[in-house]
C-alpha positions as CSV (number, residue, x, y, z in Angstrom):
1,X,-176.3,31.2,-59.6
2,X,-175.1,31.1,-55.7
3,X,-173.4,33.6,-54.0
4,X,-171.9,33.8,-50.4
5,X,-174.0,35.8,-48.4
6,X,-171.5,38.8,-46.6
7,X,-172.0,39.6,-43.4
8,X,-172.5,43.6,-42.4
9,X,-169.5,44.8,-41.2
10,X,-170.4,45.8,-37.3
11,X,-169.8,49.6,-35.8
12,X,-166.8,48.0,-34.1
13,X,-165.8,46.3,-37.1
14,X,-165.7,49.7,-39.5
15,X,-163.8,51.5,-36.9
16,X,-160.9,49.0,-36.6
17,X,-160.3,49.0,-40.3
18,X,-160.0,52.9,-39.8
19,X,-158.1,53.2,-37.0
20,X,-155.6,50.0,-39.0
21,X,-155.3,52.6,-42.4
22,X,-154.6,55.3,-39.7
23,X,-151.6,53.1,-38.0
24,X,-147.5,53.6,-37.7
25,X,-146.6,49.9,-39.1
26,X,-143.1,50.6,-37.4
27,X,-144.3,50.2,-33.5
28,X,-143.9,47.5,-30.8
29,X,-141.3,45.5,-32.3
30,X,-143.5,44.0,-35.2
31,X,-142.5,44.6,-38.8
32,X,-145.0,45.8,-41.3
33,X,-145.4,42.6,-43.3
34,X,-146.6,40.6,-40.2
35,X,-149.6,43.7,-38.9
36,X,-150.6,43.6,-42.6
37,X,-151.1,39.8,-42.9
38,X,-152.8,39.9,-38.9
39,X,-155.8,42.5,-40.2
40,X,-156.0,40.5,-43.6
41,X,-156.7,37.6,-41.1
42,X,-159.0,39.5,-39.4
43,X,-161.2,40.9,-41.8
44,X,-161.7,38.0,-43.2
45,X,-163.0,36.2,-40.0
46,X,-164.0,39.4,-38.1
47,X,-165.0,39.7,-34.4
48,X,-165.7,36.1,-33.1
49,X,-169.5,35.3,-32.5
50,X,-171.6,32.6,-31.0
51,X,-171.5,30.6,-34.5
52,X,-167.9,30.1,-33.5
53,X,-167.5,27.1,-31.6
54,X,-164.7,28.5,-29.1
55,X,-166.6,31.4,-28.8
56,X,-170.4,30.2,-28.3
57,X,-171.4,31.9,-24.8
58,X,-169.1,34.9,-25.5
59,X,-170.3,36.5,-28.4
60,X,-167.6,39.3,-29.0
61,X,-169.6,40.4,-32.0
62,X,-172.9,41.5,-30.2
63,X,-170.7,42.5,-27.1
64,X,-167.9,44.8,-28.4
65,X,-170.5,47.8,-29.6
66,X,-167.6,50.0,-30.5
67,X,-163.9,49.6,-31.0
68,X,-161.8,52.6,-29.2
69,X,-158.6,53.7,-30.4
70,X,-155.4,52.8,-29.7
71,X,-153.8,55.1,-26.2
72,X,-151.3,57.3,-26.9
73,X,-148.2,56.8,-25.3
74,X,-146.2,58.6,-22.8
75,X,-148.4,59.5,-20.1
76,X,-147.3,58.3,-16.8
77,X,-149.7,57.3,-14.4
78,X,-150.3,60.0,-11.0
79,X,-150.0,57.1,-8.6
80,X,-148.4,53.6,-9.1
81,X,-150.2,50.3,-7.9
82,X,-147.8,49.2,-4.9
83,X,-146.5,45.5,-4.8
84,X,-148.9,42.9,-4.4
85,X,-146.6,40.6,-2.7
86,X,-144.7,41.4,0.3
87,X,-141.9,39.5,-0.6
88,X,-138.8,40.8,-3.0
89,X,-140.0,41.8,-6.4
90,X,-138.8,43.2,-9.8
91,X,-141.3,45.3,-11.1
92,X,-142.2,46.1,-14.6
93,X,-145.3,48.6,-16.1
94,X,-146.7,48.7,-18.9
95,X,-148.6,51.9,-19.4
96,X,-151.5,51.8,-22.1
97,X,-149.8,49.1,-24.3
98,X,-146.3,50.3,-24.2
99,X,-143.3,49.2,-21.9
100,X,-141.7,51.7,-19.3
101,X,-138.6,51.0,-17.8
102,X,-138.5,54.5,-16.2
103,X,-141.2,53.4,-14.0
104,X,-139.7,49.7,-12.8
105,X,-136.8,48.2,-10.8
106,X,-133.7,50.0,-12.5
107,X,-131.6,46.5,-12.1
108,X,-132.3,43.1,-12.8
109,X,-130.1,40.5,-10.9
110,X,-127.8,38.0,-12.9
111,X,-129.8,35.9,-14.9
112,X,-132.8,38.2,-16.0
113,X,-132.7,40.6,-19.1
114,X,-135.5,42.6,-19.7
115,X,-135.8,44.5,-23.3
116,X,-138.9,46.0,-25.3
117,X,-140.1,44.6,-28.4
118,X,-139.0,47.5,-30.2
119,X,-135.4,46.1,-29.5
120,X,-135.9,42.6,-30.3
121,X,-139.1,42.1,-32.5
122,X,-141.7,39.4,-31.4
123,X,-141.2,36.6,-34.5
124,X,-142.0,32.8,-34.7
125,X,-144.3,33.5,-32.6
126,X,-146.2,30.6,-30.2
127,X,-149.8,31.0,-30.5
128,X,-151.9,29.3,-32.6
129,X,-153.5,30.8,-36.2
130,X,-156.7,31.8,-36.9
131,X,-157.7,33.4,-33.5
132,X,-159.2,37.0,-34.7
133,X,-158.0,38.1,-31.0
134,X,-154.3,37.2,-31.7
135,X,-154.6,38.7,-35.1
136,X,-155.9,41.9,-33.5
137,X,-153.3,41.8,-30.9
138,X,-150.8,41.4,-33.5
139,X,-151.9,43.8,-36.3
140,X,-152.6,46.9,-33.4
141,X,-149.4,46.2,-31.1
142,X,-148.3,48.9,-28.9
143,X,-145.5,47.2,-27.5
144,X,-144.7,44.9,-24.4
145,X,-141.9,43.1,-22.5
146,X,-139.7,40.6,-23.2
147,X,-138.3,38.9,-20.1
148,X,-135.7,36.4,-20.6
149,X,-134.1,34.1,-17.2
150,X,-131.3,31.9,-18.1
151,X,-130.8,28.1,-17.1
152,X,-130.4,27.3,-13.9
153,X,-131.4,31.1,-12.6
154,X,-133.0,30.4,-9.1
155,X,-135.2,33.6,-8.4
156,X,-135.8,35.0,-5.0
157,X,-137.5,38.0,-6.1
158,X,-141.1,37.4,-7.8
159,X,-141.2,38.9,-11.7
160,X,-144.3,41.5,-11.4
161,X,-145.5,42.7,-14.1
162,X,-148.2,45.6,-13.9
163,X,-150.5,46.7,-17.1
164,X,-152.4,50.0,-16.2
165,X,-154.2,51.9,-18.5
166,X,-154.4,55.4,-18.1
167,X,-156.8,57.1,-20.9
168,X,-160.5,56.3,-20.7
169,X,-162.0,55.5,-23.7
170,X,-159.0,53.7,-25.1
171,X,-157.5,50.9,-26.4
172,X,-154.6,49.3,-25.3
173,X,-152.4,46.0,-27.3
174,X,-149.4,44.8,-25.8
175,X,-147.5,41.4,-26.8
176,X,-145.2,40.2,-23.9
177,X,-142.5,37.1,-24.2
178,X,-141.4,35.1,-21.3
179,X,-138.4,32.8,-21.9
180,X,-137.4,30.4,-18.8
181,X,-134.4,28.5,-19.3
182,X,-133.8,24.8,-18.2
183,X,-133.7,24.4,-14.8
184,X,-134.7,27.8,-13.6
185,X,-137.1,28.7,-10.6
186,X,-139.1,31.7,-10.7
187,X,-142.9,33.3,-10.1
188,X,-144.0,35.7,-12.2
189,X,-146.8,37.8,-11.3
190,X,-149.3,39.8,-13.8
191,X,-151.4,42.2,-13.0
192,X,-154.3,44.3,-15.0
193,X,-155.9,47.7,-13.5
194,X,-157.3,50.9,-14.9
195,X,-156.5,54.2,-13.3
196,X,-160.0,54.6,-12.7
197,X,-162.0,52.5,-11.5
198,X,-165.4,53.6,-13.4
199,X,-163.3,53.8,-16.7
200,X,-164.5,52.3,-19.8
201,X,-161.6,51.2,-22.2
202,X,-160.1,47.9,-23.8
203,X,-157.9,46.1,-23.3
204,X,-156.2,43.2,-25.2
205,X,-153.0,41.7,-24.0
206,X,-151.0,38.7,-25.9
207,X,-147.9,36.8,-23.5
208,X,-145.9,33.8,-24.9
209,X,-144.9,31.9,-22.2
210,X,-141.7,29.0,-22.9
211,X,-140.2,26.7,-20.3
212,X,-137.1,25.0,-20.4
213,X,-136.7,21.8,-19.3
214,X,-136.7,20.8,-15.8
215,X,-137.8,24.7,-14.6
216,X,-140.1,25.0,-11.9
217,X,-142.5,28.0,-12.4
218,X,-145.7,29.7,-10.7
219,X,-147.7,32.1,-13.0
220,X,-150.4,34.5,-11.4
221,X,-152.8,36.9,-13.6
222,X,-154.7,39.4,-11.4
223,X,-157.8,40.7,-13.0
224,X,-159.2,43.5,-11.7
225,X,-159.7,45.9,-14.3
226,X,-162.1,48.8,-14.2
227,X,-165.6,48.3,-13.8
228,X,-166.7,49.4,-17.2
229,X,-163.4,48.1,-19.0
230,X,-163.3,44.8,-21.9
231,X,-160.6,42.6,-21.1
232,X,-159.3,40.2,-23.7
233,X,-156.0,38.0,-22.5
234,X,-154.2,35.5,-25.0
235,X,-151.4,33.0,-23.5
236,X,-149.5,30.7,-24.7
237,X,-147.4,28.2,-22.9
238,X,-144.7,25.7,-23.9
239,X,-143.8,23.5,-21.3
240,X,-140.4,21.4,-21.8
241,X,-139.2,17.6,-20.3
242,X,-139.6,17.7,-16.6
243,X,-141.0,21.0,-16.3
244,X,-143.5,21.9,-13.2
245,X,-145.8,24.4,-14.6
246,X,-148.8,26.0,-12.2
247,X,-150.8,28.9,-13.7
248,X,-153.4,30.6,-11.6
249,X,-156.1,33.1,-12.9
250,X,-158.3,35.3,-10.7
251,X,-160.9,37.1,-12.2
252,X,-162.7,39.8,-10.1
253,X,-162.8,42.9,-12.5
254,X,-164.2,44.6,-15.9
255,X,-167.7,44.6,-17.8
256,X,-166.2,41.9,-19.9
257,X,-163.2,39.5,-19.6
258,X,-162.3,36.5,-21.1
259,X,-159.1,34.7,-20.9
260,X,-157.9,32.3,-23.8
261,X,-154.7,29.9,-23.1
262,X,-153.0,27.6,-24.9
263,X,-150.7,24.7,-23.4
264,X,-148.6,22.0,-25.5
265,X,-146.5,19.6,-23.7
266,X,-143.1,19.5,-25.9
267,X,-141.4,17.0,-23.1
268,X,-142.0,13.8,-21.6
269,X,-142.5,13.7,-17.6
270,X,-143.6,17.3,-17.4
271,X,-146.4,18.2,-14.9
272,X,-149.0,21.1,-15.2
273,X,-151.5,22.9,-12.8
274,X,-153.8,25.4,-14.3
275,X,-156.3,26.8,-11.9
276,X,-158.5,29.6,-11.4
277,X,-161.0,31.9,-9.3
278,X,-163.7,33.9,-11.1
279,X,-165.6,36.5,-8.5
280,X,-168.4,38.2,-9.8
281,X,-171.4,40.2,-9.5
282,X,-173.5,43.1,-11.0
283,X,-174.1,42.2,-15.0
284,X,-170.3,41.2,-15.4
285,X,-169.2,38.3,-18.0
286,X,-166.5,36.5,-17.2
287,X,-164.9,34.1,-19.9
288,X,-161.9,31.3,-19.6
289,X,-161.4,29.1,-22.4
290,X,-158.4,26.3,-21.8
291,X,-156.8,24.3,-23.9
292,X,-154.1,21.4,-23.2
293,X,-152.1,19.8,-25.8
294,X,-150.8,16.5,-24.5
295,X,-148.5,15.9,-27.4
296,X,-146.2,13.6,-25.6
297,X,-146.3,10.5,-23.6
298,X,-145.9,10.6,-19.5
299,X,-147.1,14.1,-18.5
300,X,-149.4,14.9,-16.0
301,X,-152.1,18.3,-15.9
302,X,-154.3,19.0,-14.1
303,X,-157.2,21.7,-13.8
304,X,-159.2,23.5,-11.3
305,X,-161.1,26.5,-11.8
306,X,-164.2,28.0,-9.4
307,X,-166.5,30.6,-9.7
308,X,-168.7,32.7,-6.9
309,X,-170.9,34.5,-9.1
310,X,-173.7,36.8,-7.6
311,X,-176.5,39.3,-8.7
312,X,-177.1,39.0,-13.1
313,X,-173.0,38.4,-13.6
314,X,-172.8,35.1,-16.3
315,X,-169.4,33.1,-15.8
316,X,-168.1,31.2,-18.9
317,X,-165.4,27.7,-18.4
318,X,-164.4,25.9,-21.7
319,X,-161.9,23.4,-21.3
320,X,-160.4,21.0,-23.5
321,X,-157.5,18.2,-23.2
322,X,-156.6,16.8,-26.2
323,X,-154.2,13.3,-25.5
324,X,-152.5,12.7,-29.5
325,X,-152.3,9.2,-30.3
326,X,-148.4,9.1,-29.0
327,X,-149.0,10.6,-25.9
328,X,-149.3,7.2,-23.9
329,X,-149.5,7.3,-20.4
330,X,-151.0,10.9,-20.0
331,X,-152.5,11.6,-16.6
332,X,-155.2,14.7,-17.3
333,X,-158.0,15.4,-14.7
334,X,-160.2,18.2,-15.0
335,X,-163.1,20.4,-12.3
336,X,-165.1,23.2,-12.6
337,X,-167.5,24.1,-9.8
338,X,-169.7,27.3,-9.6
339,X,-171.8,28.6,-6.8
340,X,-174.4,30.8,-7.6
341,X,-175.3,33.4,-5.1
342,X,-178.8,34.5,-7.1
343,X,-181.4,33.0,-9.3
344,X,-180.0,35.8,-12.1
345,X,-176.8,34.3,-12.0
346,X,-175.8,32.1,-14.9
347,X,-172.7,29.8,-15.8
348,X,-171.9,27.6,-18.6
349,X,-169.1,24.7,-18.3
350,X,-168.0,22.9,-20.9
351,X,-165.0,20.3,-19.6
352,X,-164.3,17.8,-22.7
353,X,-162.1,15.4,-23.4
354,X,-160.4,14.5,-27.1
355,X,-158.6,11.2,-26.5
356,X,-156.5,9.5,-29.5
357,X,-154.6,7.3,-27.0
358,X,-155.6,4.1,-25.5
359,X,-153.4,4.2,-22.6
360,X,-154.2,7.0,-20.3
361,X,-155.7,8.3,-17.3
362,X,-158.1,11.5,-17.9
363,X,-161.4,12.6,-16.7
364,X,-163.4,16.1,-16.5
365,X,-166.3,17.2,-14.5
366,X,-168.6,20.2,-13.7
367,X,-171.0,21.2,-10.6
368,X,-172.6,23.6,-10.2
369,X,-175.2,24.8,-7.1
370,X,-175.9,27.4,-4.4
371,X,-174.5,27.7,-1.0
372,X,-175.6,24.1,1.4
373,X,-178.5,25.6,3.5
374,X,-177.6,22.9,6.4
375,X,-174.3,24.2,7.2
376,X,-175.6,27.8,6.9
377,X,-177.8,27.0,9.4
378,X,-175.2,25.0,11.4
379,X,-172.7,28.3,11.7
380,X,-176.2,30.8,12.1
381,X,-176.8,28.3,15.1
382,X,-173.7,28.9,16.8
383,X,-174.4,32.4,16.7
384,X,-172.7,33.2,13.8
385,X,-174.2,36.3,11.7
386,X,-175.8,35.4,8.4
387,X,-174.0,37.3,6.1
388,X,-170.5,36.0,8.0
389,X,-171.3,32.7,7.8
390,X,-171.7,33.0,3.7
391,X,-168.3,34.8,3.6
392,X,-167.3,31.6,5.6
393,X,-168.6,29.2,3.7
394,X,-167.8,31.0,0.3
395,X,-163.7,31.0,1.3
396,X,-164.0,27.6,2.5
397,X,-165.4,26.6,-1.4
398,X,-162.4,28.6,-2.7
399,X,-159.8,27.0,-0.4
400,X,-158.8,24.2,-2.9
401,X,-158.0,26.2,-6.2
402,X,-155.5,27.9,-3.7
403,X,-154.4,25.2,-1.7
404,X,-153.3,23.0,-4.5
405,X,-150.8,25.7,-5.5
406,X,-148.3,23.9,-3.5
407,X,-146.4,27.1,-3.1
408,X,-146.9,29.0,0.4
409,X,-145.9,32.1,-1.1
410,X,-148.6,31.9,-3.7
411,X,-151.0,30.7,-1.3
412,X,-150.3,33.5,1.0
413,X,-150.6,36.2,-2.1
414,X,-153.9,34.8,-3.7
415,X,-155.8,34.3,0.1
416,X,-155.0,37.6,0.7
417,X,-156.7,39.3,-2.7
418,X,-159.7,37.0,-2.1
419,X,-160.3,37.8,1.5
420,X,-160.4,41.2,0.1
421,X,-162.4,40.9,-3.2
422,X,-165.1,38.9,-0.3
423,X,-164.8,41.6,2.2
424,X,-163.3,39.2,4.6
425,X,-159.6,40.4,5.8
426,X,-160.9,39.5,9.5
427,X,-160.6,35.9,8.9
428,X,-157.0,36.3,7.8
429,X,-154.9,33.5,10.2
């Protein structure tokens, strides 16, 4: 006789089942029906661990000792995070999981709704199944944003959306939706930061991203969560005929972070840029796992992501580009480059490729070393102080994920927050 050996359930584990028998099913826009069927998923998978392929050097299981509690809404934070950007803005908060308008722009210029989830529930929705994050996301959700820009909307002001989390010891699950209509322009900006910066709580946001056809959109996710905080980001884009899609991550904050996206080309001619910056030190894990769906022929992606990672902090890149057998004439190039800064630094890159077309232009790559000893020299010998000429030479390794932005506004914005993270605003031009 065989049975199927059954796996303990973890700490973490036992408490989310709790906490789920405990739950309002009526919250953040989801009905009942759909939370029960996410934990059914769940349990049946539970927490990812390193026998899950996608999840090999991040082994949630092992990692997430205990599960907090969901926040409890309504408390509004003492101080609010000013605007990243100097330019216009619209800003929008969401305070431990839930949207409040109270605390953003009171008006939105023609073209842009916003609405909470609660009024217009979060359905068909765009990510892919059997992710025990999602389904965690989904079965726990808070509540979130949904932002909607019409065709041919051309946006001065940037889209700024700010998740703080206000309770130590908490967790918070929001699901956002951003719909971009045809032929729109617009950058939306995403930011994640705790209260306190010593604070230890969780954190697991969800956004589903659509582009029209022929829109022109620049995403930014700002990391910077509390020191102590677990940071687990799901997104989902859909990028239509003729879009130009860039997506830039920088990681600099939490214990724990990992960042999971999922692209699909629905259009032919459509152009993608997903890059990233990952700044780390201390005993901080850092996790982004990409994938891109080139589902249709003559689109173009590309993919850039760099890491500075210092003291016993481990930085995690998995990247995949899949080319379907249709999708003739794809053009997909992907890079990851990491410099370490100690000998108890660590990285693992994993750039692949899954080609099922014979027609096509892709290729991946991965370096990894420490900082050139000639040109430290070279600076030192010009009377340059040692530790100035690393901050030097560690911007100047950065300066392509930012530069190939395209988008001086962006480019302006993301050199400013790493000059800072690097302790280098005196080499701002």
């Amino acid at each position: 006789m065989n049975a199927e050996a059954r796996v303990k359930e973890t700490q973490a584990e036992a408490s989310l089942i709790e906490q789920f028998s405990k739950l309002a099913k009526d919250q953040g826009g989801l009905a009942a029906e759909t939370r029960e069927k996410a934990f059914a998923d769940f349990r049946s998978a539970g927490l990812p661990h390193r026998r899950v392929e996608e999840w090999h050097y991040t082994d949630l299981r092992a990692k997430m000792r205990e599960a907090y509690a969901p926040a409890e809404g309504g408390r509004t934070p003492e101080v609010l995070p000013a605007p990243v950007d100097d330019g216009p803005v619209l800003r929008l908060f969401i305070v431990d999981g839930q949207y409040r308008a109270d605390l953003g722009s009171s008006e939105m210029p023609e073209g842009v709704t916003v609405s909470s989830p609660r009024e217009v529930e979060v359905k068909d929705s765009l990510f892919p199944s059997k992710d025990a994050v999602i389904d965690l996301n989904t079965a726990f959700c808070q509540g979130g944003v949904v932002v909607t820009v019409a065709p041919g909307t051309e946006l001065t002001e940037a889209i700024e959306i700010v998740h703080l989390v206000t309770q130590p010891e908490t967790a918070s699950y929001s699901r956002n939706r951003i719909e971009i209509g045809a032929q729109a322009s617009v950058l939306v900006i995403e930011r994640f930061e705790g209260a306190a910066s010593d604070a230890a709580y969780q954190t697991n946001a969800a956004s589903e991203i659509s582009v029209g056809d022929k829109a022109r959109v620049n995403i930014i996710k700002l990391q910077d969560e509390a020191k102590a905080a677990q940071h687990l980001d799901s997104v989902s884009i859909k990028v239509g005929a003729e879009a130009d899609v860039h997506h830039f991550t920088l990681n600099a904050g939490g214990d724990l972070s990992r960042t999971q996206m999922f692209v699909e080309f629905l259009g032919e001619e459509a152009k993608l840029g997903c890059r990233g910056i990952s700044i780390l030190g201390s005993k901080q894990h850092s996790d982004v796992t990409l994938f891109v769906d080139h589902a249709v022929p003559n689109c173009e992606s590309r993919e850039l992501y760099k890491s500075v990672i210092d003291e016993k902090a481990r930085c995690v890149f998995q990247g995949k580009i899949v080319v379907r057998p249709d999708a003739q004439k794809t053009d997909g190039q992907m890079m990851v480059q990491s410099l370490l800064l100690s000998e108890e630094a660590e990285v693992n890159a994993k750039p692949e490729l899954e080609i099922f077309a014979d027609d096509v232009q892709c290729a991946h790559g991965s370096t990894t070393g420490d900082i050139d000893e000639d040109l430290l020299f070279y600076l030192r010998a010009r009377g340059i102080p040692e530790a100035d000429a690393r901050k030097m030479l560690i911007l100047a390794f950065l300066a392509e994920a930012v530069e190939e932005t395209e988008n001086d506004r962006v480019i302006a914005l993301l050199e400013s927050k790493v000059r800072a993270l690097l302790g280098a605003e005196e080499y701002a031009e």
